[in-house]
Structure formats: C-alpha cells, structure tokens
C-alpha positions in Angstrom: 17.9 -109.9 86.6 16.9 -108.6 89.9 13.3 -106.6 90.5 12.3 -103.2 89.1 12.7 -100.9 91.7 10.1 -97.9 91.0 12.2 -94.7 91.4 10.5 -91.7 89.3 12.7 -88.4 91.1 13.3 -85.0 89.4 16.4 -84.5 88.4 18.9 -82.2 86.6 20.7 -83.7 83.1 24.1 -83.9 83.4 24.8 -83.8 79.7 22.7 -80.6 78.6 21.6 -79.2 82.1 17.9 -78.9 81.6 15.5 -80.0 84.8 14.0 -83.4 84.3 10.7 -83.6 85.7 9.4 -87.1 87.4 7.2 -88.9 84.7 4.4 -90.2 86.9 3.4 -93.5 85.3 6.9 -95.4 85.8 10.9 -94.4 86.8 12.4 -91.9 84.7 15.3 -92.9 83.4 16.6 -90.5 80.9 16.9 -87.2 79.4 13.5 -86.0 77.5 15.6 -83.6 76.0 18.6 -85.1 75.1 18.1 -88.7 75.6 21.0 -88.9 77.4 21.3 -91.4 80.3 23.6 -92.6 83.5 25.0 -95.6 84.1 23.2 -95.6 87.5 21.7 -98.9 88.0 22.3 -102.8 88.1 18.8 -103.6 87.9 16.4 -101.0 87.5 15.7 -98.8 89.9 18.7 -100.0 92.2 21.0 -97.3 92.0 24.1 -99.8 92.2 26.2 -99.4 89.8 29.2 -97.9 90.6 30.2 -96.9 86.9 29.0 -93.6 86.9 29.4 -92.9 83.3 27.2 -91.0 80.8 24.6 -93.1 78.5 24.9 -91.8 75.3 22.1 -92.5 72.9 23.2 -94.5 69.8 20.2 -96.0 67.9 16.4 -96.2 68.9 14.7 -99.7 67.6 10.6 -100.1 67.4 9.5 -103.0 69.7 6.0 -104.2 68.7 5.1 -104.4 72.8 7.2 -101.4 74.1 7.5 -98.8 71.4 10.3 -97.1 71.0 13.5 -98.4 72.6 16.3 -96.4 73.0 19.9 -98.0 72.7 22.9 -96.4 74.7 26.6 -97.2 75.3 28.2 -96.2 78.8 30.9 -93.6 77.5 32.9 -94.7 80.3 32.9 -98.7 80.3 31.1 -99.4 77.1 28.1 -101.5 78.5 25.0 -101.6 76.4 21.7 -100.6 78.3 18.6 -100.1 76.7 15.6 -97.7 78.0 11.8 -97.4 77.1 11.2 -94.1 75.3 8.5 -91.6 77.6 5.8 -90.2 75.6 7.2 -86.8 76.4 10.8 -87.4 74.9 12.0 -85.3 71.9 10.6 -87.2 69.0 12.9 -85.5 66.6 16.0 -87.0 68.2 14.1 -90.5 68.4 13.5 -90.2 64.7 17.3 -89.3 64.1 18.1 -91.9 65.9 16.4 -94.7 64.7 18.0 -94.7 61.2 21.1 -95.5 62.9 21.6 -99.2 62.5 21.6 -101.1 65.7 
C-alpha cells in the first residue's frame, strides 16, 4: 500500500448531482449525500486507477478507532474499497446501511 496522498477538492457527485464541498481536516472521498464513491484511486489520494466505475455503498461497519466505515463495491469491476465516514455525511443512510450485513 503506497502513501496517502492528501487531495480534499470540491466536486460535483456523479450519482445524485449535488456539489460536494472540500471537508478541510482530510481528502474527501465520497458523497455526503449519497455516499456514493468512484473508483478513482490505487492508493489514496493517487488518482490512478483507471477503472472509473461508481462506488456504490453496501454496508457501513463501526470500527472502535475510526468510526464509522463505509463499505462499497465498484459497479463496474466489483472491487471492495472501504472509506472513513465524514462527520458531515447523511447519518440516516449510514444507519440504513449498517444493518446490512457485511
């Protein structure tokens, strides 16, 4: 696993359109709104991957040192990447999510 590469940019959700501001304290990395995510990076922050696809959100698990961990599938190769929920993401979906088993 290579280095986290800090890269916190505004930008627009391709799954449900809304602006995505820049969080502040670390990268941004998916959707508050949605939770939605894309397959963008190798390691984080690298913007290599050449998949493309969207993340969809399929479970959340609690992590006793992170919080909240979101769980995704690439829609268009199937990888598994997980993200670190922000403290502004929608906490309803997070709570949908996390009785999905993981």
């Amino acid at each position: 696993m290579g280095n986290f590469t800090k890269l916190d940019e505004e930008f627009i959700c391709e799954n449900c359109g809304n602006i995505v501001p820049i969080l502040g304290y670390t990268s941004r990395d998916h959707c508050n709104h949605c939770l939605y995510s894309k397959h963008v990076d190798i390691n984080p922050g690298d913007r290599a991957e050449e998949c493309q696809g969207k993340l969809i959100p399929t479970a959340v698990k609690n992590d006793a040192k992170k919080g909240y961990v979101i769980i995704y599938r690439c829609e268009k190769c199937g990888a598994i990447r997980k993200n670190v929920a922000a403290k502004d993401d929608n906490m309803k979906l997070i709570i949908k999510l996390s009785s999905n088993p993981f």
